[in-house]
C-alpha positions as CSV (number, residue, x, y, z in Angstrom):
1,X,7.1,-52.7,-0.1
2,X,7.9,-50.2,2.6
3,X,10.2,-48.0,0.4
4,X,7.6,-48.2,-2.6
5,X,5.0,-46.6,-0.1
6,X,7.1,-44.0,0.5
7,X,7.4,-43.0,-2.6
8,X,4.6,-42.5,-3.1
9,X,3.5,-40.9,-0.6
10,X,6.8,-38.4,-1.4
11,X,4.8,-38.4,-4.9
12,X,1.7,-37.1,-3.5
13,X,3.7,-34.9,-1.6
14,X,5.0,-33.3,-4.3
15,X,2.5,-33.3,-7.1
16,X,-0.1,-31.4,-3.9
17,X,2.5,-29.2,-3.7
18,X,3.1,-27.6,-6.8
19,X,-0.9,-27.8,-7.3
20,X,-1.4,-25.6,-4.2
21,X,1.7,-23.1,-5.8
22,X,-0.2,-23.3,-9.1
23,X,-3.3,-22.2,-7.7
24,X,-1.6,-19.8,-5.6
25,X,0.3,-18.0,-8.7
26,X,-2.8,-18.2,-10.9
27,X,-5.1,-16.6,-8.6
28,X,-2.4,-13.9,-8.0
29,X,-1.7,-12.9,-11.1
30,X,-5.5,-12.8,-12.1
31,X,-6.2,-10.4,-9.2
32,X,-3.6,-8.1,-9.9
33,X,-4.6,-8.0,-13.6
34,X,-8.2,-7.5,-13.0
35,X,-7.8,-4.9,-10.2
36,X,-4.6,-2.6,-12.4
37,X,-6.3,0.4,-11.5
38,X,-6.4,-0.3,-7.8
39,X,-2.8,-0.6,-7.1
40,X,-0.4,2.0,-6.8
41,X,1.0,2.7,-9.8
42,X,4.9,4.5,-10.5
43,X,4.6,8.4,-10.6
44,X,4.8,8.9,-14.7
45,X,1.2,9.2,-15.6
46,X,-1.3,12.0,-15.3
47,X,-2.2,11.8,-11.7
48,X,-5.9,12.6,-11.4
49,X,-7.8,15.4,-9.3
50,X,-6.2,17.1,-6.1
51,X,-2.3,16.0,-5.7
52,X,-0.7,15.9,-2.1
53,X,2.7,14.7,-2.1
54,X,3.1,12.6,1.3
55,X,6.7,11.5,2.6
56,X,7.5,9.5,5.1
57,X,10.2,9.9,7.3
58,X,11.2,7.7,10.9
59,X,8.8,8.4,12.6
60,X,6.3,10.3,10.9
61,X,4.2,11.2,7.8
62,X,4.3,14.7,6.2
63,X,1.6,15.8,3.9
64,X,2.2,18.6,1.5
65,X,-0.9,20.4,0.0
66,X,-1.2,21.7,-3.5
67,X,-0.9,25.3,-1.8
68,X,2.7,24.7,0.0
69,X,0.8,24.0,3.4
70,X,2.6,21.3,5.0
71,X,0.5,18.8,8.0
72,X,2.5,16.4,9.8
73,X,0.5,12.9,10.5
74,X,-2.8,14.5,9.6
75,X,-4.8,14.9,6.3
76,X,-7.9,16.9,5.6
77,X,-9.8,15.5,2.3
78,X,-12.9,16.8,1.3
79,X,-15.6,13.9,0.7
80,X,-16.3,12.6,-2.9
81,X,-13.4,14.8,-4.1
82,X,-10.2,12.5,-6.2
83,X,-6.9,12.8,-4.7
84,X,-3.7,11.7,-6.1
85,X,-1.0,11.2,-3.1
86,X,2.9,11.1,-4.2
87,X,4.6,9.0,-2.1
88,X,8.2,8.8,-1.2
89,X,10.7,8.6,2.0
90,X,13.5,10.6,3.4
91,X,15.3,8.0,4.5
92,X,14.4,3.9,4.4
93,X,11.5,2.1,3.3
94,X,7.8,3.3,4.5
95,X,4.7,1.9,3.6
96,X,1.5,4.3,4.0
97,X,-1.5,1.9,4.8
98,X,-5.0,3.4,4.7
99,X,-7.5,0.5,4.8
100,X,-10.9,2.7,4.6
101,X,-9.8,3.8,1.6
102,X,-8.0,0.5,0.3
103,X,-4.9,2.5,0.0
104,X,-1.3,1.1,0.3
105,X,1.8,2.4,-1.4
106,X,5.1,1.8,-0.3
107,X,7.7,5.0,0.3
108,X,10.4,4.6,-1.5
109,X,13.9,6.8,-1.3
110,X,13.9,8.1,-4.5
111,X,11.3,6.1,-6.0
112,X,8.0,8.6,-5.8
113,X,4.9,6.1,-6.3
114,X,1.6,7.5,-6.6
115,X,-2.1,6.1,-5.8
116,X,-5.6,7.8,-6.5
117,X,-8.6,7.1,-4.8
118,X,-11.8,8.9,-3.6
119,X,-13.1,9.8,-0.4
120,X,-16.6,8.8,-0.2
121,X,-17.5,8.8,3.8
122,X,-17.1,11.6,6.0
123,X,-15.6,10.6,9.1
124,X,-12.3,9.9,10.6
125,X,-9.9,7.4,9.8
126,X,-6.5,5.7,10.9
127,X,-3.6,5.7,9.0
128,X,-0.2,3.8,9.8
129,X,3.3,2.7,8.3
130,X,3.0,-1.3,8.0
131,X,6.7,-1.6,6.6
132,X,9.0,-2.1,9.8
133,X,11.3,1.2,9.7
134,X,13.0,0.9,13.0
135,X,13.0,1.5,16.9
136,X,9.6,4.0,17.1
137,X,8.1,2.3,14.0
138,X,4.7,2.2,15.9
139,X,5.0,6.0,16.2
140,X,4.2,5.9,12.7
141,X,0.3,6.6,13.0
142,X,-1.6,9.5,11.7
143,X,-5.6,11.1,10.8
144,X,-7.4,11.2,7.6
145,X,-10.2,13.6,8.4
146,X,-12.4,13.6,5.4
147,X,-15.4,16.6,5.4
């Protein structure tokens, strides 16, 4: 009688499981369908409005403007204006986080990724590396100044 409970509790085990998996893959995959646009995408399409091509590098973030001007750990974005970043790394894996904006692409050595989004809140705002890239990770921080 003993063993027979235990089997079925293994049962119920099992079967909660795979349901809680099953839910879990479902709702990923219908998120990420639904919400394409909001994810970074591979550079190969047409990137949209101003293009800044961002690498990071340990310990820091370098931001190249359209005009050659280069700014290390600080952007300037002008409000309700649509920016295209170009993301890649000099060296191992980054990952630029800008949660204001809903912006994360990971940096890539030799893989440029690309996100678009649009400013629409003047203000100051935080951005950091959330992809552990060595000793002075936590150096990785920088300013999104958007006027």
């Amino acid at each position: 009688m003993l063993l027979k409970n235990k089997t079925i509790l293994e049962i119920i085990w099992i079967v909660a499981v795979i349901a809680i998996l099953g839910w879990a893959a479902v709702s990923n995959a219908s998120y990420t369908l639904s919400h394409g646009d909001n994810i970074a995408n591979p550079v190969g399409g047409d990137p949209e409005g101003i293009v800044i091509n961002v690498t990071g590098y340990q310990w820091a973030w370098q931001f190249q403007y359209p005009n050659g001007t280069i700014s290390t750990d600080k952007v300037v974005l002008e409000v309700n204006t649509t920016y295209t970043f170009i993301v890649t790394s000099k060296d191992v894996i980054h990952d630029l986080y800008i949660p204001q904006f809903g912006v994360q692409v990971y940096a890539v050595y030799g893989h440029p990724n690309q996100v678009t989004f649009e400013p629409l809140k003047k203000g100051t705002f935080i951005f950091e590396c959330v992809e552990y890239c060595g000793e002075y990770h936590y150096e990785m921080r920088g300013t999104v100044v958007v006027v």
